[in-house]
Each structure stands twice: as structure tokens, then as C-alpha cells.
C-alpha positions in Angstrom: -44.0 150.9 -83.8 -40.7 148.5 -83.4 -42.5 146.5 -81.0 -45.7 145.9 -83.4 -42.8 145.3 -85.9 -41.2 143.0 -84.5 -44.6 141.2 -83.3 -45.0 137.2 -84.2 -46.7 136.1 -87.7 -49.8 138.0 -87.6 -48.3 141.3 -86.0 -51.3 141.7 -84.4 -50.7 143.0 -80.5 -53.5 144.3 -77.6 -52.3 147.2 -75.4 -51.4 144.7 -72.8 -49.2 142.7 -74.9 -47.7 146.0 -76.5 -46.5 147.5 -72.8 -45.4 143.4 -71.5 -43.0 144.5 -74.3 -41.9 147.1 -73.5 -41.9 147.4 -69.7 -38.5 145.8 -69.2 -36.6 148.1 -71.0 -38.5 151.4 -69.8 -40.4 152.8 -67.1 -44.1 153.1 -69.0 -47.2 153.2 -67.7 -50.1 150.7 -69.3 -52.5 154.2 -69.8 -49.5 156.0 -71.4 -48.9 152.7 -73.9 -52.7 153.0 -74.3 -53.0 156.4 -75.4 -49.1 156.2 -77.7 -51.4 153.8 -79.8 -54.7 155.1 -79.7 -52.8 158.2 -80.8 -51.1 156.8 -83.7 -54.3 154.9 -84.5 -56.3 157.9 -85.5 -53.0 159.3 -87.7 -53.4 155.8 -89.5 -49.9 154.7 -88.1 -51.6 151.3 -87.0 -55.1 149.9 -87.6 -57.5 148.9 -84.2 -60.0 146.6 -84.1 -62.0 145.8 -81.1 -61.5 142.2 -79.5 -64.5 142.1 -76.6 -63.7 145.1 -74.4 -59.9 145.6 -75.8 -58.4 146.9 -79.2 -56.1 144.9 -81.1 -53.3 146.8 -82.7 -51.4 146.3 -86.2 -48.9 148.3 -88.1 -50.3 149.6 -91.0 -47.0 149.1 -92.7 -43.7 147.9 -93.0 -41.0 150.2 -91.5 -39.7 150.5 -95.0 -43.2 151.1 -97.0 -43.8 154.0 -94.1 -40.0 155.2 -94.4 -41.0 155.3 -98.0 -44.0 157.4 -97.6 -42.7 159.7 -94.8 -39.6 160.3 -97.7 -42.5 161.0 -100.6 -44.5 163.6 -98.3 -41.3 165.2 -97.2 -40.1 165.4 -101.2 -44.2 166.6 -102.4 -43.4 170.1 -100.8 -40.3 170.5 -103.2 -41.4 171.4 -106.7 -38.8 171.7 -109.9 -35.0 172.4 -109.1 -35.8 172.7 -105.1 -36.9 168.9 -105.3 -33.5 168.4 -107.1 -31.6 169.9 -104.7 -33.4 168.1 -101.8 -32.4 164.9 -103.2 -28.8 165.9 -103.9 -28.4 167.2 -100.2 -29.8 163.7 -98.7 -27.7 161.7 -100.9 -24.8 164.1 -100.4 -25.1 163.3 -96.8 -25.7 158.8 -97.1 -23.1 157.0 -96.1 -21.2 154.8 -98.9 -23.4 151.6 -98.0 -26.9 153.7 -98.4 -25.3 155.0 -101.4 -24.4 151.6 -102.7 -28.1 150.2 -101.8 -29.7 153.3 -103.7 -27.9 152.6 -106.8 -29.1 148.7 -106.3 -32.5 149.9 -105.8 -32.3 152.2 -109.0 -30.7 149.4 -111.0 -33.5 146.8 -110.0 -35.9 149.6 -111.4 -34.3 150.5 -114.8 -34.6 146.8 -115.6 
């Protein structure tokens, strides 16, 4: 996903250009790369669309907008006071800059 991420304008990468990435850094093999995304293509992590014989891969959303949606699905199995004190335990655990980024998030909101 950081590689598709941090992909050019359209963010729009084939396997090919996905495991170019990412070969210098790790010991990948193209099939494995191949797989990772046809994998996270039928969870609807990324969309494909076929280009000739070869997929095209983009992330099907930003790292915060799926953060965000990873942090709603975790919070859906809480209902009532165990929701509450799922939120106080995260929170109770952020570090003073999350904290301070919350409350600038909650203050953009209230207006």
C-alpha cells in the first residue's frame, strides 16, 4: 500500500512497476508482488483494471480515509459503555501530539 501511496499524480501502478519499487529495499519475488495485490484487490484494498494482458493497480483510499475506516469497524463491535471505554483506552494510550491533533480535529467539527 505505501508504494501505491506514494505513486506519481494518478497513483495508478502495474505489478511491474509496483515490485521496481520495491525490489531495492527487499528480497521480493515479481509472483509474490503479483499475488500481495491481487490479494488485496478482491478485499477492495485497491481497485484493478486490465491494461492489454496486465492489471493496473490503485489504492482505493487514502492511508487516512482507510485508517479511518479500519478505526469505525474496529469501534462497530463495541455497543454502549464498552464503545466508551474503547475510546478512553486508545486515547489513554496517544501520545500528547495525537492528543493535541484529536482535539483539532474535534474542534474543526463542532464548528
Amino acid at each position: 500500500m505505501d508504494v501505491l501511496w506514494a505513486a506519481g499524480d494518478d497513483g495508478v501502478m502495474t505489478v511491474r512497476e509496483v515490485h521496481g519499487a520495491l525490489v531495492p529495499g527487499r528480497d521480493v519475488a515479481y509472483t509474490t508482488v503479483m499475488t500481495v495485490l491481487d490479494r488485496m484487490a478482491r478485499k477492495q484494498l485497491v481497485t484493478q483494471e486490465r491494461d492489454g494482458r496486465a492489471f493496473r493497480y490503485r489504492a482505493r483510499a487514502t492511508r487516512a480515509e482507510l485508517t479511518a475506516e479500519l478505526m469505525h469497524e474496529a469501534l462497530s463491535d463495541f455497543t454502549g459503555d464498552d464503545r466508551g471505554q474503547a475510546l478512553v483506552a486508545f486515547v489513554g494510550d496517544a501520545a500528547a501530539a495525537d492528543l493535541d491533533a484529536l482535539r483539532q480535529a474535534l474542534a474543526e467539527l463542532d464548528r
